[in-house]
Backbone bond lengths (Angstrom), bond angles and torsions (degrees), N, CA, C in turn:
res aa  C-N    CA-C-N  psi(-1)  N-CA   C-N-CA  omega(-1)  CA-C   N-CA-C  phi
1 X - - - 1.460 - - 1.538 109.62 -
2 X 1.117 116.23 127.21 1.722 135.40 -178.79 1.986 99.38 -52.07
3 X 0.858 117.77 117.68 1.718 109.64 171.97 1.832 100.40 -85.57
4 X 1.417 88.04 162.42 1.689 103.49 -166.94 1.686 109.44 -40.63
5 X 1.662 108.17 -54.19 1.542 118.44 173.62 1.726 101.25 -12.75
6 X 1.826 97.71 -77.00 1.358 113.59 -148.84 1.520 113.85 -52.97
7 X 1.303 108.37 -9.34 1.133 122.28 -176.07 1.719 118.65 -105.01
8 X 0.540 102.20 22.07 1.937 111.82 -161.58 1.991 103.16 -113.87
9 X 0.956 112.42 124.26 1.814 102.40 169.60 2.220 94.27 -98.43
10 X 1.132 132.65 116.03 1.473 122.21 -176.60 1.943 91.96 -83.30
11 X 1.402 101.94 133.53 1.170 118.64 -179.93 1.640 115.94 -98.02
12 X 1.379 124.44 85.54 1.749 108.54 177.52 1.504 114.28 -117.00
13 X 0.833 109.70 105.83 1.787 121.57 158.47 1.158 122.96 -48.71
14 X 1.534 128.13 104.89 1.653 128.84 -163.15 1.828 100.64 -109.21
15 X 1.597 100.46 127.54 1.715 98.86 164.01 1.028 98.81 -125.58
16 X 1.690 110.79 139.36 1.512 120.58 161.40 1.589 102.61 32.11
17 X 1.472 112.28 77.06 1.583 104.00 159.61 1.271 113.00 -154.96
18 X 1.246 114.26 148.63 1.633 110.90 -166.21 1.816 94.01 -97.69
19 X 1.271 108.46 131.57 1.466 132.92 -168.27 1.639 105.22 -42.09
20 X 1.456 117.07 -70.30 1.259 143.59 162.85 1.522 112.34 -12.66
21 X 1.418 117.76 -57.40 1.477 122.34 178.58 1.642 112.48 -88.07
22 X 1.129 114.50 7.87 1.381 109.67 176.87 1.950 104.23 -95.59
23 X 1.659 106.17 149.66 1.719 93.27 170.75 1.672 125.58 -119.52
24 X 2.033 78.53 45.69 1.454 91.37 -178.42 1.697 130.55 -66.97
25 X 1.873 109.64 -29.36 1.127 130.39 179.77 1.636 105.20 -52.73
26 X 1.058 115.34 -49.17 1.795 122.87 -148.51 2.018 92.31 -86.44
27 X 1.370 103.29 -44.69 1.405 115.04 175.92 2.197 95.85 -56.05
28 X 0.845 103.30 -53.66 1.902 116.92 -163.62 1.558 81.57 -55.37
29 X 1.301 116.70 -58.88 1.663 99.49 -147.26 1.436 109.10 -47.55
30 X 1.221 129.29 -23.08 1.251 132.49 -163.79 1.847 105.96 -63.50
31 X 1.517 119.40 8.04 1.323 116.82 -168.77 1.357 110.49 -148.20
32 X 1.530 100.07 62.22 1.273 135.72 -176.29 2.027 89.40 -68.86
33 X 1.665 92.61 109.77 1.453 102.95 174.63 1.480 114.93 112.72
34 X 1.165 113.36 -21.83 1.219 122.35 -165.81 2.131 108.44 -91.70
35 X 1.136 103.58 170.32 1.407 103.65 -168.02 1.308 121.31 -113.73
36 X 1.213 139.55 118.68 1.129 124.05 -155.35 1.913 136.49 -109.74
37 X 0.952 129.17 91.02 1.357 136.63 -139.70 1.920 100.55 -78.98
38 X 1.123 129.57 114.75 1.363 111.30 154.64 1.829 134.64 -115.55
39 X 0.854 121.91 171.58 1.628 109.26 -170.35 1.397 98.24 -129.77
40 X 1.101 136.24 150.49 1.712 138.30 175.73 1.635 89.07 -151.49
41 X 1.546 99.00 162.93 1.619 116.27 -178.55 1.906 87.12 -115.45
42 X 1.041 127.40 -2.59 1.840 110.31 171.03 1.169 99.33 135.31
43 X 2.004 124.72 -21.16 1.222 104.40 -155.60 1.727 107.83 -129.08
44 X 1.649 107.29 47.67 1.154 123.56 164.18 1.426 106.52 -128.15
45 X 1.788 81.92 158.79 1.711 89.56 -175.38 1.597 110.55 -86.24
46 X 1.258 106.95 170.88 1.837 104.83 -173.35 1.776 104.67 -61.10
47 X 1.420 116.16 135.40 1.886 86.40 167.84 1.128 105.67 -101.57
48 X 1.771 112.97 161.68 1.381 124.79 -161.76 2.031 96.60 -101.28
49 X 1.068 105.95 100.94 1.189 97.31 -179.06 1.880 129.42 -143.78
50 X 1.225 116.11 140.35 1.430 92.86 -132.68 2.204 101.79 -92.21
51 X 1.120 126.18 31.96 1.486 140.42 -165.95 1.729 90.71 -109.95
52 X 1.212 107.69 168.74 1.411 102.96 -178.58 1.727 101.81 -89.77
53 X 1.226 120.08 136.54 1.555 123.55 -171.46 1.633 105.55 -134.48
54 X 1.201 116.95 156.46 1.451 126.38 170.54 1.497 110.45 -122.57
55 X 1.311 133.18 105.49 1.461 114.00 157.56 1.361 128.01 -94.82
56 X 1.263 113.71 125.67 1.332 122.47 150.26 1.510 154.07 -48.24
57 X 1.682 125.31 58.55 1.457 113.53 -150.74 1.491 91.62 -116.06
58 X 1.963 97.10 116.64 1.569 90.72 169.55 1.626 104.41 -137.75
59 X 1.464 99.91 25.90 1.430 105.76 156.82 1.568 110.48 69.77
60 X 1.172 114.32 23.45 1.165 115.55 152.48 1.041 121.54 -140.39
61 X 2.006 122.10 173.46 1.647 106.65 -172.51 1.701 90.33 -133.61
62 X 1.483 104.62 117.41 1.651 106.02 177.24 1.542 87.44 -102.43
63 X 1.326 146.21 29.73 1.133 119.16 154.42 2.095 99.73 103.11
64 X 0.995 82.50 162.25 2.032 92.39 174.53 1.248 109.01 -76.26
65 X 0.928 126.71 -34.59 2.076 129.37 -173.11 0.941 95.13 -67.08
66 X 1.596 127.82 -73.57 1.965 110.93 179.95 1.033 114.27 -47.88
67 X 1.302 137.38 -45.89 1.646 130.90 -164.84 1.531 94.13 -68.86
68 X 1.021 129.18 -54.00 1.543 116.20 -175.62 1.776 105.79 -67.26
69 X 1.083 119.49 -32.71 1.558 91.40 -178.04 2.022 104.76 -76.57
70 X 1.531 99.38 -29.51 1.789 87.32 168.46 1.150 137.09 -70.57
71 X 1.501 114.23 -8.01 1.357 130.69 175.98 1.594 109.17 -77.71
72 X 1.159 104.91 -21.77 1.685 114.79 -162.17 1.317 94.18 -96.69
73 X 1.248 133.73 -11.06 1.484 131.09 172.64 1.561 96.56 -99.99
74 X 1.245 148.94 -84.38 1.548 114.05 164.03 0.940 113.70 -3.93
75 X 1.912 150.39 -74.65 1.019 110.53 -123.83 1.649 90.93 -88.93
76 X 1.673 113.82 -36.66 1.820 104.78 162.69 1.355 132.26 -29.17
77 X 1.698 108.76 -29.25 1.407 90.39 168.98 1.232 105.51 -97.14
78 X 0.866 131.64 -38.07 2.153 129.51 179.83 1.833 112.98 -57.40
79 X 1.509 100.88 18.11 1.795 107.64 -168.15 0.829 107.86 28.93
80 X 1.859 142.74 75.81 1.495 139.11 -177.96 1.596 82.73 -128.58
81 X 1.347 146.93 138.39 0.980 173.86 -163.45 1.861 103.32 -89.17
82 X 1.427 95.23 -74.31 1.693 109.07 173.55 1.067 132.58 -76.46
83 X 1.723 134.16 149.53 0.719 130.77 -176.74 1.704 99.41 -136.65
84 X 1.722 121.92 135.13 1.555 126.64 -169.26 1.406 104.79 -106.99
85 X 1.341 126.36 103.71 1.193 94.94 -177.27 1.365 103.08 -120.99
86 X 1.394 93.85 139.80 1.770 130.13 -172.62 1.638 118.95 -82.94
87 X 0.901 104.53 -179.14 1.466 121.28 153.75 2.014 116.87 -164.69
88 X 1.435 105.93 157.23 1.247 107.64 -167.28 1.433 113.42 -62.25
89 X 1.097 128.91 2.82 1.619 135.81 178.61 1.469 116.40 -123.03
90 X 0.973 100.70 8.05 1.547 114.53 166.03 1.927 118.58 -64.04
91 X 1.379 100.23 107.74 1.425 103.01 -164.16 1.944 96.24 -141.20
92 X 1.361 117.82 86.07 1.104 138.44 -173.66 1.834 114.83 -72.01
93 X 1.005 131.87 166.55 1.485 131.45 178.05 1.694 93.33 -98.51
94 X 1.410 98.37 147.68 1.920 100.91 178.39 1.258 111.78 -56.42
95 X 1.082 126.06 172.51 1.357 152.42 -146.60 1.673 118.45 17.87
96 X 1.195 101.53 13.86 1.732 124.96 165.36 1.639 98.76 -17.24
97 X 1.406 132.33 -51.85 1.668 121.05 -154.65 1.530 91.32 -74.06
98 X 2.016 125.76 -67.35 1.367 89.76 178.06 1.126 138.57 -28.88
99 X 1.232 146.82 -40.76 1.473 129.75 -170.25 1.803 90.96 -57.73
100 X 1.182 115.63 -79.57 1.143 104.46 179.37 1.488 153.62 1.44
101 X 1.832 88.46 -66.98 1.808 102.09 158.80 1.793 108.68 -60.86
102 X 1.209 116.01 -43.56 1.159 107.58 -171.86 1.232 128.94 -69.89
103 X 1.448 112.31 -13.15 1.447 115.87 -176.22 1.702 102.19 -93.90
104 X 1.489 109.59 -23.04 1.640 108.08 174.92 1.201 110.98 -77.45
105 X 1.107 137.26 -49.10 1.479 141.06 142.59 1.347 125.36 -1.24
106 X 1.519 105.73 -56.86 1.416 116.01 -174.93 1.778 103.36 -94.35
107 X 1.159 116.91 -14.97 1.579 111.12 -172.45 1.487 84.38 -130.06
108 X 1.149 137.51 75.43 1.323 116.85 163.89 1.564 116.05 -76.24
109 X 1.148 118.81 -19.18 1.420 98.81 -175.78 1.875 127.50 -109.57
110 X 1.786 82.50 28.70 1.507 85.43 159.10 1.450 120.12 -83.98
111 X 1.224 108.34 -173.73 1.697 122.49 176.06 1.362 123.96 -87.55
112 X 2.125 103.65 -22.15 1.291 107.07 178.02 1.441 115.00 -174.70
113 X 0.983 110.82 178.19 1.743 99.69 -163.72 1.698 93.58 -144.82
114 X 1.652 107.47 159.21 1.327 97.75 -165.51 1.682 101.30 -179.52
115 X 1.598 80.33 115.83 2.015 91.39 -169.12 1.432 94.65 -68.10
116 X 1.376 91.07 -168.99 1.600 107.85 -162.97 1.508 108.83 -98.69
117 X 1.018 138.39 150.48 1.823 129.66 -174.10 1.262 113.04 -146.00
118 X 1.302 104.68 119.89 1.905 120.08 -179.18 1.352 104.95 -117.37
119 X 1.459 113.80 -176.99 1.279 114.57 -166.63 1.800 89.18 -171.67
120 X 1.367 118.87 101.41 1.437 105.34 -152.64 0.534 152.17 104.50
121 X 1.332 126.53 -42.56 1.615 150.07 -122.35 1.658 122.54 68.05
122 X 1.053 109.19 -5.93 1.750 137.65 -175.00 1.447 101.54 -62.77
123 X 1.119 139.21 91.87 1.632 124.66 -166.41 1.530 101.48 -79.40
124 X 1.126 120.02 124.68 1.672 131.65 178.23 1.259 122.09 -103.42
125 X 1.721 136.22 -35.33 1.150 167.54 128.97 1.399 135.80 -48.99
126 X 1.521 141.41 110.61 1.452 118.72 -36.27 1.733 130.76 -54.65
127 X 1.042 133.86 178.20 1.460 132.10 157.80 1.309 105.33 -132.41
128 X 1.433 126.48 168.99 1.299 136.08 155.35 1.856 110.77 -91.34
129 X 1.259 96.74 146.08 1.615 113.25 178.46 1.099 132.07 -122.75
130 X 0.908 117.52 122.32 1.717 132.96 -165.14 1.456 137.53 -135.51
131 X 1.627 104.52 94.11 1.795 111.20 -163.93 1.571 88.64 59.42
132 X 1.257 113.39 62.41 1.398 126.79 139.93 1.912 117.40 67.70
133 X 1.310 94.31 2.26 1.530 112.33 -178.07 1.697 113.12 -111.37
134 X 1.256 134.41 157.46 1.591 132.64 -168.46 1.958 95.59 -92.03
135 X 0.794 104.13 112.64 1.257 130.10 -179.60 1.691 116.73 -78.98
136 X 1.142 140.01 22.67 1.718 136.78 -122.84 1.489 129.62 27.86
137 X 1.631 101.55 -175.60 1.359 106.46 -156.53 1.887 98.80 -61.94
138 X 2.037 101.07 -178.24 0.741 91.51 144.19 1.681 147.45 -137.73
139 X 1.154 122.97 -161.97 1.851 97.87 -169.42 1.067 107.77 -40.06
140 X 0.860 146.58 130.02 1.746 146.74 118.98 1.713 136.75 -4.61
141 X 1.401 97.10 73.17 1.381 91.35 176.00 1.342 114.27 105.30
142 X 1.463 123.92 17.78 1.429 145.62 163.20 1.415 92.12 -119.77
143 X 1.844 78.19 137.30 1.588 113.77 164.73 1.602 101.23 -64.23
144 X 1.518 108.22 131.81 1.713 122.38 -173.05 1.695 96.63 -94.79
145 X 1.299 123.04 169.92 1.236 147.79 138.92 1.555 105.30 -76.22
146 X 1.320 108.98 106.94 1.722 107.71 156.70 1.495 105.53 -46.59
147 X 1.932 101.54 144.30 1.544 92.70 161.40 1.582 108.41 112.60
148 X 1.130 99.78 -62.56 1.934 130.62 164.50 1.752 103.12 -76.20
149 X 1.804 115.38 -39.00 1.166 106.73 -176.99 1.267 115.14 -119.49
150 X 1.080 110.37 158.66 1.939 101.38 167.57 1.965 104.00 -116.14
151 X 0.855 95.89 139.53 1.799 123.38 163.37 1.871 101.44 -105.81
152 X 0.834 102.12 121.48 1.298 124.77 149.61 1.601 115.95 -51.07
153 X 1.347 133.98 151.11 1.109 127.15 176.94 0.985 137.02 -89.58
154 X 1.667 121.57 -19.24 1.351 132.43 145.07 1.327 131.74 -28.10
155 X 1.275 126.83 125.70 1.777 113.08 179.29 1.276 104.96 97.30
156 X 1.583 139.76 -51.01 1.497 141.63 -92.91 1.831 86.34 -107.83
157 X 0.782 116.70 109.67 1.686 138.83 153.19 1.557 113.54 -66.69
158 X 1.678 109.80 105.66 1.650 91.03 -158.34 2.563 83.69 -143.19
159 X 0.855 75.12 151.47 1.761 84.04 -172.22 2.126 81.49 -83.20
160 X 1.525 84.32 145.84 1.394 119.74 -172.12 1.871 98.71 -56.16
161 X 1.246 94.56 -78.50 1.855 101.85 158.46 1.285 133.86 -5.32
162 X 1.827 93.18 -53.97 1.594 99.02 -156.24 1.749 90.04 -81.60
163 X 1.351 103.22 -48.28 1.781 98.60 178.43 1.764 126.55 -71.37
164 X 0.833 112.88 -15.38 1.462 114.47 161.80 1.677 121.45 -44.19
165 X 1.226 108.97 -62.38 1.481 126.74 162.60 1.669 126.10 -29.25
166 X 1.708 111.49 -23.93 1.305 111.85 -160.35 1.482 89.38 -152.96
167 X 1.618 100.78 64.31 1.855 116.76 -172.15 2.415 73.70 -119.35
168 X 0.956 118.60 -39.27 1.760 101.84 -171.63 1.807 98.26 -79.46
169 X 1.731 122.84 -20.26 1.447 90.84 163.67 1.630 128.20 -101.87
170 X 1.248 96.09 -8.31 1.604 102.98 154.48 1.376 139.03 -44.27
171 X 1.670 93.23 -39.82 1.688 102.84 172.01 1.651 101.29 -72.08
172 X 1.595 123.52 -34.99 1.291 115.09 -145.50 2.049 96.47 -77.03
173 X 1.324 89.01 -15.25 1.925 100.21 -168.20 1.862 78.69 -130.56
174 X 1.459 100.13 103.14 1.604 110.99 174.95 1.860 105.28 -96.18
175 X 1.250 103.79 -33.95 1.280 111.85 -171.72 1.740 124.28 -124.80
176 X 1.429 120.66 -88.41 0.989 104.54 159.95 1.729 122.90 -87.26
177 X 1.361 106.78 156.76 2.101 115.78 -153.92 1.167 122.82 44.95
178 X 1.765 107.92 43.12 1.467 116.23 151.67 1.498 94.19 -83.22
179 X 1.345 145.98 -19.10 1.545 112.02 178.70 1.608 102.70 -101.00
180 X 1.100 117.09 1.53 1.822 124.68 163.12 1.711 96.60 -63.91
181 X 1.659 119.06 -54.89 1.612 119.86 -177.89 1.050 112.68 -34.42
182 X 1.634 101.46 -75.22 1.535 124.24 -164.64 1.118 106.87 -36.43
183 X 1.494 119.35 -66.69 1.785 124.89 -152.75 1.595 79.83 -66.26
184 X 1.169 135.82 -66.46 1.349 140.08 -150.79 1.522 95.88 -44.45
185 X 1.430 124.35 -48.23 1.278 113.87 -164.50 1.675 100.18 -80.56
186 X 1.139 113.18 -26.68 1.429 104.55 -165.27 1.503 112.09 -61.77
187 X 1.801 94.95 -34.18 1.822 91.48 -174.15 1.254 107.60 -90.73
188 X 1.346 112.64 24.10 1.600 101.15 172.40 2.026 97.91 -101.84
189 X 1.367 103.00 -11.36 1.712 99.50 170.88 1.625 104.04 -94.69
190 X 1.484 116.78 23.65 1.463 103.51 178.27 1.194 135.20 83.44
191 X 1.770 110.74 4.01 1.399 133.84 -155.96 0.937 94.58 -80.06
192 X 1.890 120.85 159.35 1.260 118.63 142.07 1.707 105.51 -131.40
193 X 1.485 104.82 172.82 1.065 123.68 173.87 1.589 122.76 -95.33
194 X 1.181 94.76 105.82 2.143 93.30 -178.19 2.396 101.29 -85.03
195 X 1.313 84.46 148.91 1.573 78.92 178.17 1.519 105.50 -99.55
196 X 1.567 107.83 165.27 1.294 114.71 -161.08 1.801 84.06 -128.64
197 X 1.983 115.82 131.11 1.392 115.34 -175.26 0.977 102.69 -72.10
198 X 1.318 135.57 93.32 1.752 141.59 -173.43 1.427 104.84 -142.71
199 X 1.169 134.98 110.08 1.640 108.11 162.98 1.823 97.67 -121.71
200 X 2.004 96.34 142.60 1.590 83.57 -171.63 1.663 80.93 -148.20
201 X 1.465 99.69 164.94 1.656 117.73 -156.29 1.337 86.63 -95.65
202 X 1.748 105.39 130.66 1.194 109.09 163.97 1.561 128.10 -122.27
203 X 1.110 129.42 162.19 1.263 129.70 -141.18 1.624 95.91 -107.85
204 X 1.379 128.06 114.50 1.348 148.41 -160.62 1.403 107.02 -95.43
205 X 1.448 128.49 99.18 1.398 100.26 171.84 1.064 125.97 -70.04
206 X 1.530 123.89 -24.15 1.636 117.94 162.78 1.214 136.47 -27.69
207 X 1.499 113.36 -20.34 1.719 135.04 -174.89 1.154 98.52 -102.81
208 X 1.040 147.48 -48.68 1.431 138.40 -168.95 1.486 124.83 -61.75
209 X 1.428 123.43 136.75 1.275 115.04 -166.01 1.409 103.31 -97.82
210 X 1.455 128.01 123.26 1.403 150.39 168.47 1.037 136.68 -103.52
211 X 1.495 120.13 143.87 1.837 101.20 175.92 1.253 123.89 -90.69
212 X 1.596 116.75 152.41 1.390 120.19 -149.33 1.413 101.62 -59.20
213 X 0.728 144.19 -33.50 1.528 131.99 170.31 2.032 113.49 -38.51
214 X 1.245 98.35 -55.77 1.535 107.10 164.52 1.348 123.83 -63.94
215 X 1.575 117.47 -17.69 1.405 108.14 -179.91 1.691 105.73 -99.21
216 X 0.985 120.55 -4.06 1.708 119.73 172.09 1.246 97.44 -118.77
217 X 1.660 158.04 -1.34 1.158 127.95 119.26 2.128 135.95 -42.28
218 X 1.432 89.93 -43.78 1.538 91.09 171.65 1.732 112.48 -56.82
219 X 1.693 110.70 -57.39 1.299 101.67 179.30 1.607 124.77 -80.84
220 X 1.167 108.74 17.27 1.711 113.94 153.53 1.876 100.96 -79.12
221 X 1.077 107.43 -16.59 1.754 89.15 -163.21 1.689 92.16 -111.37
222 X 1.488 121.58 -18.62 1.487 121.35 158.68 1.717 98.84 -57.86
223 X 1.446 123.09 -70.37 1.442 104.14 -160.32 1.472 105.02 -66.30
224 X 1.130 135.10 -22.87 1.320 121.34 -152.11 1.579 99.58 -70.55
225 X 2.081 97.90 -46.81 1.467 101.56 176.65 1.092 145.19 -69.56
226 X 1.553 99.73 -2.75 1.447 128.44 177.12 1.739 104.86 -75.53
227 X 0.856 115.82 -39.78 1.957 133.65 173.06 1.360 106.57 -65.21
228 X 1.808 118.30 -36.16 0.983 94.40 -177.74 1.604 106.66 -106.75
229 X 1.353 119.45 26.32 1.226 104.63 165.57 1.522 119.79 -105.34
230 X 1.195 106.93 -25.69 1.471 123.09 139.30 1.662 114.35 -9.78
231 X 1.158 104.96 -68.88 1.796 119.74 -164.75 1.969 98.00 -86.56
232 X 0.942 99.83 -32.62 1.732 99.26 167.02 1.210 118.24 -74.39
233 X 1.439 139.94 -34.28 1.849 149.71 178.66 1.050 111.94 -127.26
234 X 1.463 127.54 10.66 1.617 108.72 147.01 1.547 98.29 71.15
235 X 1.363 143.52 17.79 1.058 156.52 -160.59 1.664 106.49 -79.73
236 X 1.325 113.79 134.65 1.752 105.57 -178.55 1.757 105.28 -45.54
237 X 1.156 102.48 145.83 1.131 105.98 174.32 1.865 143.78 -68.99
238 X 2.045 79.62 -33.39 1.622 107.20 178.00 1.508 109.30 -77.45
239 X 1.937 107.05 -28.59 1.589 108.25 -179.80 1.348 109.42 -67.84
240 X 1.262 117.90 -17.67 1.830 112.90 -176.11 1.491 112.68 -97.08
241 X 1.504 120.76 -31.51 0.480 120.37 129.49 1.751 145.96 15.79
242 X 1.615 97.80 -114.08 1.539 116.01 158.42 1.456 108.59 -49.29
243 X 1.381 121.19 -24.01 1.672 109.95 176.82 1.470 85.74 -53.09
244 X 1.236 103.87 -92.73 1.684 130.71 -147.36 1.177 102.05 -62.05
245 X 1.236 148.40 0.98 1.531 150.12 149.71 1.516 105.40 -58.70
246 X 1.476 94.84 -71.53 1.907 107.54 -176.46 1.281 98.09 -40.40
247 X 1.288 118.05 -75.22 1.698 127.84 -160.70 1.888 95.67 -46.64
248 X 1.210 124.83 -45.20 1.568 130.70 -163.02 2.063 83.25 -63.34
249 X 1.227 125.87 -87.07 1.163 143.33 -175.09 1.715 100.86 -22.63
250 X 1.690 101.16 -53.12 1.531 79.23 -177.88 1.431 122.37 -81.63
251 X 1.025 117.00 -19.92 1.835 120.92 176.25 1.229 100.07 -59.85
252 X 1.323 123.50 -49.76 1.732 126.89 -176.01 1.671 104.35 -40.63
253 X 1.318 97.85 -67.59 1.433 111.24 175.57 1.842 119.03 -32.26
254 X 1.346 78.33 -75.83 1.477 93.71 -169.29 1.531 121.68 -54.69
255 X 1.997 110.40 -26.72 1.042 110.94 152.73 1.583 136.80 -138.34
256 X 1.451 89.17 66.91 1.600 110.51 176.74 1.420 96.68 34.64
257 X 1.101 118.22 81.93 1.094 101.53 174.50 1.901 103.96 -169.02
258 X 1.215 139.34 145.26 1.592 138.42 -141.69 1.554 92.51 -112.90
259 X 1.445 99.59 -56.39 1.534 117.53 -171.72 1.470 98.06 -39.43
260 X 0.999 172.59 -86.87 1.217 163.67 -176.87 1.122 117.25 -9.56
261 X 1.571 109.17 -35.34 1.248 100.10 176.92 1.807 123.11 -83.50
262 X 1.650 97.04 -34.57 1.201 112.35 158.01 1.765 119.88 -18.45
263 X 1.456 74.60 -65.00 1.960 81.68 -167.58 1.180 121.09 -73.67
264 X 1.537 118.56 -14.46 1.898 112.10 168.53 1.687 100.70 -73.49
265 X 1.148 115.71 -27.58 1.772 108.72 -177.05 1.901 98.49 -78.43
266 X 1.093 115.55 -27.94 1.533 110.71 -159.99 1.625 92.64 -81.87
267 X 1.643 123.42 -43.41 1.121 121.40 -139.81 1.576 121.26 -119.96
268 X 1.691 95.37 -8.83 1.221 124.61 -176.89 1.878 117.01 -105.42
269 X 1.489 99.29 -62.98 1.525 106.69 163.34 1.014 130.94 -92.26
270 X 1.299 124.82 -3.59 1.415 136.32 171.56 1.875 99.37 -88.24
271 X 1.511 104.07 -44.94 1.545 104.14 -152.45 1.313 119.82 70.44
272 X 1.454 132.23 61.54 1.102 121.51 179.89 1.577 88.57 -121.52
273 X 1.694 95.29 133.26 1.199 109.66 -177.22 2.145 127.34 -53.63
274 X 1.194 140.36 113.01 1.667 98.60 -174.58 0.966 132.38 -65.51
């Protein structure tokens, strides 16, 4: 019998990072058998790593939502069932994959499984959703209804199948509320989410200090994705809205700065792609 590994395509999306400082290798070994998918936009180096891997460098970056719905067509053609999806800061506690097997084991007949994610102590991973906004966390340790919940995309153990289906709202949310899409699409196939006893710290870009050039690029790809999650959940319009207004108003604020506001009208009600 094939163990879960052999069955898994691991999905990681690489930006600008030098291989060496990442502690993805030591985290990977744990998936002895498994296949390993990576994506770069041109400006990473090859990693040297010794599992079977594929990289992808075609020098551009459409964002994580396409790469995960193109990854999910690999793994359809490589007949791999699973799909792992990562991120480049993903730095797990050892023996991290049992939980995994064990939670598929015990929920096999969900669509996806999905540790727990803090940032702090700040729990970020699952939430409840409501008229299209994060509503607080959610229970702890109950299997969710996709749709009702969001998973984050980090961690997220999801059947090849179930994500294929929600490759046209992935594109529409490339970056930020591609994991608002996903769940959204998943619970519209009836999916649910089983949890996996894992909780692991995740890395917030909201906290990180950037230069303003980086902080009104990120929220061009918040409003843009905010528009397109809009058109994926049917979500009130004025509630998304007032999201991405408030959030525009306070960045302005916080950093003297107008252009913020610019970009919820350019990127949000206009829809202009960044």
């Amino acid at each position: 019998m094939r163990s879960l590994a052999d069955q898994v395509l691991v999905v990681v999306p690489l930006c600008r990072s030098r291989w060496s400082e990442l502690a993805l290798e030591e985290a990977l070994a744990a998936l002895v058998g498994s296949c390993i998918l990576f994506f770069d936009n041109g400006e990473v180096e090859a990693p040297a790593f010794a599992l079977p891997w594929r990289l992808i460098q075609d020098g551009t970056n459409p964002g994580v939502g396409p790469r995960y719905a193109q990854a999910a067509r690999v793994a359809k053609e490589c007949g791999l069932p699973y799909l792992l999806l990562l991120d480049q800061d993903f730095a797990p506690p050892s023996e991290w994959w049992q939980a995994f097997e064990t939670s598929v084991q015990t929920h096999p007949r969900s669509q996806a499984w999905a540790p727990r994610l803090v940032c702090d102590d700040i729990p970020l991973s699952p939430f409840r959703l409501h008229r299209g906004r994060p509503a607080g966390a959610s229970p702890s340790g109950e299997i969710l209804l996709a749709g009702e919940h969001v998973v984050l995309n980090s961690g997220l153990l999801i059947r090849t199948d179930a994500l294929l289906p929600a490759a046209d709202a992935l594109a529409l949310c490339p970056l930020d509320f591609s994991d608002f899409a996903l769940s959204w699409e998943l619970g519209k196939q009836g999916g649910c989410i089983a949890p996996i006893a894992l909780t692991l710290e995740h890395f917030s870009s909201t906290h990180a200090r950037t230069s303003r050039a980086s902080r009104l690029a990120r929220f061009a790809w918040f409003a843009h994705g905010a528009r397109g999650w809009r058109q994926v959940s049917s979500a009130p319009w004025w509630r998304l809205a007032g999201w991405v207004g408030g959030r525009a108003v306070k960045l302005a604020w916080q950093n003297r700065d107008v252009h913020f506001l610019q970009i919820a009208w350019t990127h949000f009600v206009l829809g202009r792609r960044p």
